[in-house]
C-alpha positions as CSV (number, residue, x, y, z in Angstrom):
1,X,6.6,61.6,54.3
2,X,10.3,63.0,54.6
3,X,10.8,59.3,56.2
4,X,9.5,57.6,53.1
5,X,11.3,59.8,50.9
6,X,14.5,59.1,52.7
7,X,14.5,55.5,52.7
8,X,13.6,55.5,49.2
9,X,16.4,57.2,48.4
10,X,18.7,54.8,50.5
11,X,17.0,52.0,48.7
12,X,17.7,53.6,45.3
13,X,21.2,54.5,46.1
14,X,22.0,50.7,47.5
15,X,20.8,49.2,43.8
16,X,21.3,51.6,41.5
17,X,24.8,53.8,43.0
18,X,27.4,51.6,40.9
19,X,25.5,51.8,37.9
20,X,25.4,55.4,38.3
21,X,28.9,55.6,39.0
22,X,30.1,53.5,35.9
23,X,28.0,55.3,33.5
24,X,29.6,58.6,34.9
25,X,33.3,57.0,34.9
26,X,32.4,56.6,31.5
27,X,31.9,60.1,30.8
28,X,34.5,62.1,32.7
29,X,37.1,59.7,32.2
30,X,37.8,59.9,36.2
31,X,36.7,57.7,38.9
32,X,36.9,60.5,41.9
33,X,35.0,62.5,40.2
34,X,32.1,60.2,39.2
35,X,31.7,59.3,42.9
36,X,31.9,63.2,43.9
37,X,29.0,63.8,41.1
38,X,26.7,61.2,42.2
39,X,26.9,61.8,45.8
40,X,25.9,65.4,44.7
41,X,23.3,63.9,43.0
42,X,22.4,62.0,45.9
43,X,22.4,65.6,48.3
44,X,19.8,67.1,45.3
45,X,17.4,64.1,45.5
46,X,17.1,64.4,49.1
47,X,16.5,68.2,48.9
48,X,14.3,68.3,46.1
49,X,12.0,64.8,46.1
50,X,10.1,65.8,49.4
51,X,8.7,68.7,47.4
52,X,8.8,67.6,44.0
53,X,7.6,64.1,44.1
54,X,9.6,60.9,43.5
55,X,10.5,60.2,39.9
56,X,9.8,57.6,37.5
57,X,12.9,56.5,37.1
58,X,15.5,57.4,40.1
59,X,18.5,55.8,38.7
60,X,18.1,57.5,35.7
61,X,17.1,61.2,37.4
62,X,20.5,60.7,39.5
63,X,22.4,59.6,36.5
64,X,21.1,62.9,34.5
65,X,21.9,65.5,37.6
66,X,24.9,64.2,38.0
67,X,26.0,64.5,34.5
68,X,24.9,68.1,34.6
69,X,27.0,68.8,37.6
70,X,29.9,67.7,35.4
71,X,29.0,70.3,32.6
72,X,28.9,72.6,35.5
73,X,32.1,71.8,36.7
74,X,34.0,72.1,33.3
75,X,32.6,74.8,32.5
76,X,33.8,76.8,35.6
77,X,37.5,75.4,34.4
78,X,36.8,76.5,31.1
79,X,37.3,73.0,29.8
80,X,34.2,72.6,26.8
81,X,36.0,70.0,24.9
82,X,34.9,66.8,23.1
83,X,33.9,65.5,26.5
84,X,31.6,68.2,27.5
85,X,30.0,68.3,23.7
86,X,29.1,64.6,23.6
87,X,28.1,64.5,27.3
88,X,25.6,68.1,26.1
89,X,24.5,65.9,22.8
90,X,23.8,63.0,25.0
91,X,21.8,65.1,27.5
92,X,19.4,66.6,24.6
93,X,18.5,63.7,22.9
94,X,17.4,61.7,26.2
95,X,15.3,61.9,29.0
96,X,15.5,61.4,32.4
97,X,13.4,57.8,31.5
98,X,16.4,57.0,29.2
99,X,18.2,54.5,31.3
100,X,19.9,51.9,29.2
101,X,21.3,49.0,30.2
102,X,25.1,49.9,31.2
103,X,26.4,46.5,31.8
104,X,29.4,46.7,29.6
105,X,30.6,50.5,32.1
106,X,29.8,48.4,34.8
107,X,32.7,45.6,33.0
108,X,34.8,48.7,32.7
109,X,34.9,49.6,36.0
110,X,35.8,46.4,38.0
111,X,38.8,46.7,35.2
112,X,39.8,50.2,36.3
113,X,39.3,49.6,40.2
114,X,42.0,46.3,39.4
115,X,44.4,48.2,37.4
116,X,47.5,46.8,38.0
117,X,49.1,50.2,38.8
118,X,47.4,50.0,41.9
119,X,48.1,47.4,44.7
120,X,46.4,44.2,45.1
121,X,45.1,46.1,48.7
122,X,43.6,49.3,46.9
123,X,41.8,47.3,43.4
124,X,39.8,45.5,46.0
125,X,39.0,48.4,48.2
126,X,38.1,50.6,45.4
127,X,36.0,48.2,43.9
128,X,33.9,47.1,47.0
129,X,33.4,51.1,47.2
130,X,32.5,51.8,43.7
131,X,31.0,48.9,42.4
132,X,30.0,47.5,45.4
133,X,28.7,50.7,47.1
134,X,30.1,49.3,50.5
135,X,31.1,51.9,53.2
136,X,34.1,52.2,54.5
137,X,33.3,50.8,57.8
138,X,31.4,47.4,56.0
139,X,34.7,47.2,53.9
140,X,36.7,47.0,57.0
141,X,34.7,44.7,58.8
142,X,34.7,42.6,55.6
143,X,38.9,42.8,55.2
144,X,39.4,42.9,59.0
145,X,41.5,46.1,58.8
146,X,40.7,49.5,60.5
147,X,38.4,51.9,58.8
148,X,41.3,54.8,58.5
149,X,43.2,51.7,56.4
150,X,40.5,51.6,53.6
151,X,39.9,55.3,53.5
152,X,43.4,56.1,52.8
153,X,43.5,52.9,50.5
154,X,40.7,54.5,48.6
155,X,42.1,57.6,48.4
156,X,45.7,56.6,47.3
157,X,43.2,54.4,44.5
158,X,41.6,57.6,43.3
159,X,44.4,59.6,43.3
160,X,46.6,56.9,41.4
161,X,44.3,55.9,38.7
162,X,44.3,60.1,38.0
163,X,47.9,60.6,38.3
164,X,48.1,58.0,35.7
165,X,46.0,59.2,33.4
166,X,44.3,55.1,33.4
167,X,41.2,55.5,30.0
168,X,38.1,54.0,31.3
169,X,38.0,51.7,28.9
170,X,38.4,47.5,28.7
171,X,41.5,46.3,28.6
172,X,42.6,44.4,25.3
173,X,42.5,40.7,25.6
174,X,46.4,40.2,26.1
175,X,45.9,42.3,29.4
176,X,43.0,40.3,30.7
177,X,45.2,37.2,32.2
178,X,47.3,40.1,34.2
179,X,44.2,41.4,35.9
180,X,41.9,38.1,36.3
181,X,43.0,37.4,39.4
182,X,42.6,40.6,40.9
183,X,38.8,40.9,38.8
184,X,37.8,37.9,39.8
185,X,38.8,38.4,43.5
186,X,36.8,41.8,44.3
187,X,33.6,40.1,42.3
188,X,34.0,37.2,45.1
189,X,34.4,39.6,47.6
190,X,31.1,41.6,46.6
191,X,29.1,38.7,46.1
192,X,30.4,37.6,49.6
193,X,28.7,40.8,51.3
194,X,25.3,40.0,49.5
195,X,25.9,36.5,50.5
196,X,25.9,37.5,54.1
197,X,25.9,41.2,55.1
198,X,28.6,42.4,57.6
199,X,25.8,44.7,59.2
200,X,22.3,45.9,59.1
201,X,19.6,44.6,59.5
202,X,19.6,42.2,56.4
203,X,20.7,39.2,56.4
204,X,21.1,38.8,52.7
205,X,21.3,41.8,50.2
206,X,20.3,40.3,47.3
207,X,20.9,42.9,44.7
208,X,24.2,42.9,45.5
209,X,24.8,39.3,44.9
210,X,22.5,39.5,41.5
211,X,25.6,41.6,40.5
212,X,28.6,40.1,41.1
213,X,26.8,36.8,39.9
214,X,25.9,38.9,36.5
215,X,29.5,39.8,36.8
216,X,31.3,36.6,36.6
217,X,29.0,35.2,34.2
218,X,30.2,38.2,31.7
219,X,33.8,37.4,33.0
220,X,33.3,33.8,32.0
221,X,31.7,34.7,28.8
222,X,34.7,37.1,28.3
223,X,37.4,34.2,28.9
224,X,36.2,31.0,28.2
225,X,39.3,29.4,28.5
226,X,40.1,30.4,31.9
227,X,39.2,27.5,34.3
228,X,38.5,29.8,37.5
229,X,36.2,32.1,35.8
230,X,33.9,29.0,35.3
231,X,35.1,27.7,38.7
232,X,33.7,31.2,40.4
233,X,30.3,31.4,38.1
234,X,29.8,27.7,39.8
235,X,30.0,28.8,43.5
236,X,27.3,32.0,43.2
237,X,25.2,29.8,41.3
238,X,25.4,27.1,43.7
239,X,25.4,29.1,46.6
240,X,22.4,31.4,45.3
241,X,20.4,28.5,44.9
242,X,19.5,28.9,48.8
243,X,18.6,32.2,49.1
244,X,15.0,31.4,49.3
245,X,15.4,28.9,52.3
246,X,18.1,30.9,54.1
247,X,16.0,33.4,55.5
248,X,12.5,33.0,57.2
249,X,9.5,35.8,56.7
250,X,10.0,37.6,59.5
251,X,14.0,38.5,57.9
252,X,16.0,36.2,60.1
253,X,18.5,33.2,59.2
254,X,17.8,30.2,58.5
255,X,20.5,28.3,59.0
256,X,21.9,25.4,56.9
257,X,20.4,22.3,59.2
258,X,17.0,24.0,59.3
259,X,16.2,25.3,55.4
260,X,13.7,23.5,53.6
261,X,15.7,22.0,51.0
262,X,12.7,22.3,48.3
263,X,12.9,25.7,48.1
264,X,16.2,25.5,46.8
265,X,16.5,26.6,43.5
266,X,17.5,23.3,40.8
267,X,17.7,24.9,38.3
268,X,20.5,27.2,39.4
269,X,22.1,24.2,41.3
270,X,22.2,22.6,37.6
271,X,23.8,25.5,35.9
272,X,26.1,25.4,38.8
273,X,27.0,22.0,37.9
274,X,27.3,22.8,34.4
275,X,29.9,25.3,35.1
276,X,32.0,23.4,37.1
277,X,31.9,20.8,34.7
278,X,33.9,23.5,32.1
279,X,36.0,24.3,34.7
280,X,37.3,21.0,35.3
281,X,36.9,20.4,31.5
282,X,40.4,22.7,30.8
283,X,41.9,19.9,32.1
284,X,43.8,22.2,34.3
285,X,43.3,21.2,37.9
286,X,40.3,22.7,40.1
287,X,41.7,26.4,41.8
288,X,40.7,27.9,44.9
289,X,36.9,29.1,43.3
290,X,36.4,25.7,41.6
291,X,37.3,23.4,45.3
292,X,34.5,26.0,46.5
293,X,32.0,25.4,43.8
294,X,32.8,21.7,45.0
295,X,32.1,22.0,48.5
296,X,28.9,23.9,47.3
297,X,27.8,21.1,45.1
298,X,28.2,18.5,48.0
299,X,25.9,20.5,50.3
300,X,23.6,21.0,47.1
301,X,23.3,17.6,46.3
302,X,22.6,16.1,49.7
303,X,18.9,15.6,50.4
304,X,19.7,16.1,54.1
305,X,21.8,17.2,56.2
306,X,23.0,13.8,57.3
307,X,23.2,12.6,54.0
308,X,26.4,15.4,53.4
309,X,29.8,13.7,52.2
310,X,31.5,15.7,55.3
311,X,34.7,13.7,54.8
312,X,34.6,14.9,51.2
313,X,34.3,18.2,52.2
314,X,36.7,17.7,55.2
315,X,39.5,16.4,51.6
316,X,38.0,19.7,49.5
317,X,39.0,22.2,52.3
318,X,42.4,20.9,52.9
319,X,43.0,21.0,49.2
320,X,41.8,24.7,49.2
321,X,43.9,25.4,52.7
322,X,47.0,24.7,50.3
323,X,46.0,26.5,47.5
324,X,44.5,29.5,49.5
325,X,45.9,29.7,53.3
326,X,43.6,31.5,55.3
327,X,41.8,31.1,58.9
328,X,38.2,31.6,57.8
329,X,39.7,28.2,55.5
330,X,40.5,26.6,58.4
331,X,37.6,27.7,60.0
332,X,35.5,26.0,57.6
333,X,37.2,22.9,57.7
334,X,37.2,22.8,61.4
335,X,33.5,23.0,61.0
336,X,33.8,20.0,58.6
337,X,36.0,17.7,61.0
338,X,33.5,18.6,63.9
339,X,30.3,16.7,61.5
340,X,32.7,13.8,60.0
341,X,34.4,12.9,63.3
342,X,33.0,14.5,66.1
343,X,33.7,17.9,67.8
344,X,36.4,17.6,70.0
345,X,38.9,17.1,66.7
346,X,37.5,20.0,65.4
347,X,37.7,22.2,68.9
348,X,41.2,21.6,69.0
349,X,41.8,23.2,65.4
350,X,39.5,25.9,66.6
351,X,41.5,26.4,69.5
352,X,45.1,26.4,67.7
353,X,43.4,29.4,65.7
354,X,42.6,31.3,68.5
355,X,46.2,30.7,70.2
356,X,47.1,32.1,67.4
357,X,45.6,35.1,67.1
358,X,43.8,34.6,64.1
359,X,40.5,36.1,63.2
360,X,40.9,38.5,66.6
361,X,37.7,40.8,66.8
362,X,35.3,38.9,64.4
363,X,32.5,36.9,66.1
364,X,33.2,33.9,63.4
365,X,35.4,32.1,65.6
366,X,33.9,32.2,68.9
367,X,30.3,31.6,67.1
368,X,32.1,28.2,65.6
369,X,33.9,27.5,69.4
370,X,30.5,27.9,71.5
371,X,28.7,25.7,68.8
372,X,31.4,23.1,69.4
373,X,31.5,23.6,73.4
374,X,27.6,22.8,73.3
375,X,28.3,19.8,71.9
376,X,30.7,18.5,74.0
377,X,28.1,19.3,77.1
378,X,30.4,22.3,78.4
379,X,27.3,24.5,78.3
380,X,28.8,27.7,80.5
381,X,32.0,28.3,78.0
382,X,29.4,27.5,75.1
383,X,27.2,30.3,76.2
384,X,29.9,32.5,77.1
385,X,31.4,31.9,73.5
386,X,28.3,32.6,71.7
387,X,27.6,35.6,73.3
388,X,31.1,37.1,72.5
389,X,30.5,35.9,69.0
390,X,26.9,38.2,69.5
391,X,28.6,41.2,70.7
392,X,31.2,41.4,67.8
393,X,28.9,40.8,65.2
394,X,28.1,43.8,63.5
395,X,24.3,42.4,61.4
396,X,21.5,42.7,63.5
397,X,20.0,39.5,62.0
398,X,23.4,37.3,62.7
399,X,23.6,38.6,66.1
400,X,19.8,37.8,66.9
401,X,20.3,34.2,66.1
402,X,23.7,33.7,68.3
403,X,21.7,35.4,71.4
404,X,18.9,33.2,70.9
405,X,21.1,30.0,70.9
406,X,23.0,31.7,73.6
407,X,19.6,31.9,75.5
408,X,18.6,28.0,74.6
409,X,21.2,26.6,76.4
């Protein structure tokens, strides 16, 4: 029983801890503290729910423990302002069944976590922790910088925002511009971890990637104008429109060559579509989000895998390696080259990355290198490749698959 209780508590903290966190941001006015409050929330669940029973509504138990805590806290400091009265008020009139929809503090807080008074480094480690719920040690995975990195990054964020004094509120419009980039950057990178989990043993989280796709569709909403808000609502819809192919009953990958293509959603792949068409219809040129949403569509509208325009994609991700340098770009298109022309063009990219240092310690480039050594017939490297690429992979489900091609060779 203490088991069940336990991972349901881990299950409710995964989907509901940002929500809980936004709604008491809201209240106190202070990021810190709203995580400190809801991770004492979290402490009281586990203590009292074996005993007490689980509640109807977790999320909003949590939410409601948590916001006593705060009273708590003020009170010791002898602070019963405004804050404290309205938080009291809120308290009497609801219930612990009271949980409203909070998708406007949820808006609020990817704004705070991006304020521009805090670096570029700390906005998108603060909001993979906060709204992302991500642990430290996923966030460094995920950024490829030690886990001491992000926890002082997070800390700097937290005591920054305090020092100064930042209202947990939405910016006004004329700020909006100054902080998309930064927005719509931590909303990729969340989606990105629900896309394809940097450990456990999930390959997709789901819920995760429901919200930063809810997300950018309010962003887009929010700034119609903008071309790469539309461009980055057109790559989760596009790429969500797999998730019931890419993985298999029993939890583990499918990958791209092997999904059944009819169970990918068309719907979604036509509102992906649609929203790439307003991106492109700012007349504006396509940014790094919208080339993506491209190189999504191709693979989307391809009834098979041989039927992919690889040399389109092969033109989309050099176009994107100029706009947006980076090795898991030239990653990708290595991968690209290697199904237009043949492997050994895209081995010797591959290889020019790895002289270089790049990517050291994740299992992304060897996994790519031993793929490309198999099919050139140098099986030995190829197995030793993709069993390097298994050790350093940090999900259960990824690393599975790499031993098992590992094992077929």
């Amino acid at each position: 029983m203490t088991d069940d209780i336990h991972r349901t508590v881990d299950a409710v903290w995964r989907i509901e801890s940002a929500r809980i966190v936004a709604t008491l941001a809201k209240a106190t006015g202070d990021v810190g503290l709203a995580e400190d409050l809801a991770q004492e929330a979290l402490v009281e669940a586990i203590q009292q729910w074996p005993d007490a029973g689980i509640p109807r509504n977790p999320g909003a138990w949590l939410t409601a423990v948590a916001k006593r805590r705060a009273i708590d806290t003020w009170r010791r400091r002898g602070a019963l302002d405004e804050r404290y009265r309205a938080i009291a008020h809120d308290l009497s009139e609801s219930s612990d069944d009271d949980w409203e929809p909070i998708d406007d503090d949820m808006l609020r807080l990817v704004f705070i976590a991006c304020h521009p008074v805090l670096s570029r480094e700390s906005q998108v480690a603060l909001t993979l922790r906060v709204v992302g719920g991500l642990s430290t040690q996923e966030i460094a995975r995920m950024l490829l910088v030690p886990v001491a990195t992000v926890q002082a990054r997070i800390t700097r964020a937290k005591k920054t925002l305090a020092a100064a004094r930042v209202p947990f509120d939405t910016p006004e419009p004329t700020e909006w511009r100054g902080r998309l980039g930064g927005v719509l950057g931590v909303v990729y990178l969340i989606y990105t971890e629900g896309y394809a989990a940097t450990s456990g043993d999930r390959w997709i989280r789901e819920e995760l990637a429901g919200e930063a796709l809810r997300l950018a569709r309010v962003l887009a909403g929010l700034m119609p104008r903008e071309p790469e808000a539309h461009g980055l609502v057109a790559l989760l819809e596009l790429q969500s429109s797999r998730f019931a192919a890419r993985v298999a009953r029993d939890g583990s990958p499918v990958l791209l060559s092997d999904q059944d293509r009819s169970r990918w959603d068309r719907a979604q792949i036509a509102r992906g579509q649609a929203a790439l068409d307003r991106a492109d219809a700012r007349g504006q040129g396509r940014g790094p989000y919208a080339l993506q949403a491209a190189i999504a569509l191709c693979h989307a509208v391809a009834p098979r895998i041989e039927d992919t325009d690889w040399e389109r994609i092969v033109v989309l991700y050099e176009a994107l390696g100029r706009l947006a340098p980076s090795p898991v770009v030239d990653l990708n298109r290595a991968v690209a080259v290697s199904m237009a022309t043949g492997p050994a063009t895209a081995l010797r990219i591959v290889d020019r990355l790895q002289s270089d240092g790049a990517l050291r310690g994740s299992h992304l480039l060897p996994s790519v290198r031993g793929e490309l050594l198999s099919r050139l017939g140098r099986v030995e490297e190829a197995r030793s490749e993709l069993l390097t690429a298994a050790n350093l992979a940090s999900n259960e489900r990824e690393a599975a698959v790499l031993r098992g091609k590992a094992a077929a060779l």
